[in-house]
C-alpha positions in Angstrom: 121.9 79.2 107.4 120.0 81.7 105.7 121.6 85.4 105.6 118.0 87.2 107.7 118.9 84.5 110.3 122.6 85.3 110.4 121.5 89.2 110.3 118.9 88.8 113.5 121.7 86.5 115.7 124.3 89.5 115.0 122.1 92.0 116.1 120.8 90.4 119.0 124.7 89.6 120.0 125.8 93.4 119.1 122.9 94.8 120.9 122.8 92.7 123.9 126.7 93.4 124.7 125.8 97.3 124.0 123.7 97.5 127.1 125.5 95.4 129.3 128.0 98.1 128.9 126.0 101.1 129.4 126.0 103.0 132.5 122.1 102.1 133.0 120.7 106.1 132.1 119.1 105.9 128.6 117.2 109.0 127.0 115.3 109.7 123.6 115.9 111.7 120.4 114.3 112.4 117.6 115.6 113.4 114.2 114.8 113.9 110.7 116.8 113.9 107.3 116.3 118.3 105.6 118.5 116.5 102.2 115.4 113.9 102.1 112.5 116.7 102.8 114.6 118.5 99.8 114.6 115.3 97.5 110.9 115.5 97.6 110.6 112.7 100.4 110.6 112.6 103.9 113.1 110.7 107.2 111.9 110.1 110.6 114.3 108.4 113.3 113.5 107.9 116.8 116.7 107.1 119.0 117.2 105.3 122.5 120.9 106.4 124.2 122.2 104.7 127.0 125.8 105.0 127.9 128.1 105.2 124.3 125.2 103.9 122.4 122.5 104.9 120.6 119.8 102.8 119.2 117.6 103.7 116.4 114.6 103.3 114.5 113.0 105.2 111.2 111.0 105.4 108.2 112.2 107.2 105.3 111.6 107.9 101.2 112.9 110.2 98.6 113.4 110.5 95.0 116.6 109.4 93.6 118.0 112.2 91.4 118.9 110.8 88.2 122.4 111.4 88.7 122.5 109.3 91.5 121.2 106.3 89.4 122.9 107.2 86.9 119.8 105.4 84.5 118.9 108.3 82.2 115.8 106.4 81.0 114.2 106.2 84.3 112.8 108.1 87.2 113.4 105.9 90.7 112.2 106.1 94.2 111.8 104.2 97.4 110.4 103.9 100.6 111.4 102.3 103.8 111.8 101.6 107.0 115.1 100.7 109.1 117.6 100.0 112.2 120.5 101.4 113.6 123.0 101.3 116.0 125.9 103.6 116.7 129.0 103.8 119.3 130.2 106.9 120.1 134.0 107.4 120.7 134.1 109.6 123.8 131.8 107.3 125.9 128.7 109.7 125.3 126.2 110.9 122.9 128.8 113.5 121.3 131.5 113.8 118.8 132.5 110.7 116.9 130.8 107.6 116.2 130.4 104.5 114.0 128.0 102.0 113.6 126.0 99.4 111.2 122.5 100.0 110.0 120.1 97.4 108.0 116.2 97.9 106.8 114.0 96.8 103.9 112.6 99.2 101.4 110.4 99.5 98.3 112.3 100.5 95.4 110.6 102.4 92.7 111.7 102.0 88.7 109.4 103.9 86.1 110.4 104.3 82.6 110.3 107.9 81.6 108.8 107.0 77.6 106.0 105.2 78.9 104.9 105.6 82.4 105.8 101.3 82.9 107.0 100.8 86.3 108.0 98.0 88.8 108.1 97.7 92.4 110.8 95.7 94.1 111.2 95.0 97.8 115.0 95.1 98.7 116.8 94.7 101.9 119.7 96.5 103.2 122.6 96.1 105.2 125.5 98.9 105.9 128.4 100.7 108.1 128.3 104.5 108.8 130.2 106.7 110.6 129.9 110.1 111.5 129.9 113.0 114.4 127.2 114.4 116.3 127.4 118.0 117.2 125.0 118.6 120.5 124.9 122.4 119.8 124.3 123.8 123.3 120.9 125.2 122.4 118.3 123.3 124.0 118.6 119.6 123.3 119.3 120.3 119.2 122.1 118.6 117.7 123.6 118.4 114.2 124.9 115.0 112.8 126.2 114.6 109.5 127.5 111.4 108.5 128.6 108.7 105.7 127.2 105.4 105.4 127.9 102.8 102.9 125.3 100.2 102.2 125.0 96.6 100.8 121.6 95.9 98.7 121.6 92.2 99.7 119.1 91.3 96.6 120.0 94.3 93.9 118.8 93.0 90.5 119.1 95.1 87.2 115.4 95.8 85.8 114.3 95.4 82.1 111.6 97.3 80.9 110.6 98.8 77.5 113.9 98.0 76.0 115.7 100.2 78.2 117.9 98.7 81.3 117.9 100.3 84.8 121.4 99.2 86.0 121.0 98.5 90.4 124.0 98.9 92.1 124.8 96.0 95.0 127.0 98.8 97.1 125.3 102.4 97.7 127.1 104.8 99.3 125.1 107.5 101.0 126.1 110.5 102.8 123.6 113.0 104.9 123.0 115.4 107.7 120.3 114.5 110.4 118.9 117.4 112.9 117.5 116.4 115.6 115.8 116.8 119.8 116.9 114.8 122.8 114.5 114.1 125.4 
């Protein structure tokens, strides 16, 4: 069975046993990502809670800082869109949570010497946990968190010589702020 299969049928089964345990009264958020906007990019997420849960949705980009990549050689970038889902441990859209993400992005490699780059179209998988802080003024709320990701196809890239060394595991740690609806 191919893994995008075997992704899609654990989703589906981790989604659909989410809502049969929520309590029925969903709402919307909205949040973005300030470390992306700083890492000349950008991070859009639109959310659906019901119950413990949140589901979410998003688009995102940024420039990897060379130390990140660690590729001196290089500049790097990507852009991307992605999935969600979270359980909070009180039972409600507060505090505590963990959940698994997944998406597909377009990673950028250019060789600093000569301006040769590649695209490369990778897909993600990942765990995250984190707490969200709903900050008592109006429906803004705080929520930094940790994720650790899986690049399911990472591949190193040659180009002029140099080698830009891709990393299969990416850990990746931010702070979303964000409305409810």
């Amino acid at each position: 069975m191919r893994i995008g299969t075997l992704i899609l049928i654990s989703l589906i089964l981790f989604s659909s046993k989410a809502f049969a345990q929520s309590d029925g009264h969903g709402r919307f958020d909205i949040d973005i990502d300030p470390i992306a906007l700083a890492l000349n990019g950008f991070s859009v997420h639109g959310g659906y809670l019901t119950g413990a849960w949140r589901f979410d949705l998003g688009v995102f980009g940024l420039d990897i800082p060379g130390w990140a990549h660690g590729n001196d050689a290089f500049n790097s970038s990507f852009v991307g869109a992605g999935w969600k889902v979270d359980r909070f441990f009180k039972g409600l859209p507060d505090g505590f949570f963990v959940g698994i993400d997944g998406g597909i992005q377009r990673l950028n490699v250019a060789h600093k010497a000569t301006g040769a780059d590649l695209n490369r179209i990778q897909y993600l998988l990942g765990v995250r946990g984190g707490y969200r802080w709903n900050t008592g003024w109006g429906n803004l709320f705080i929520t930094p968190w940790l994720g650790m990701g899986y690049v399911l196809n990472a591949k190193d890239v040659e180009m002029e010589g140099d080698a830009f060394k891709s990393s299969s595991f990416t850990p990746f740690p931010t702070v979303h702020i964000g409305w409810g609806f």
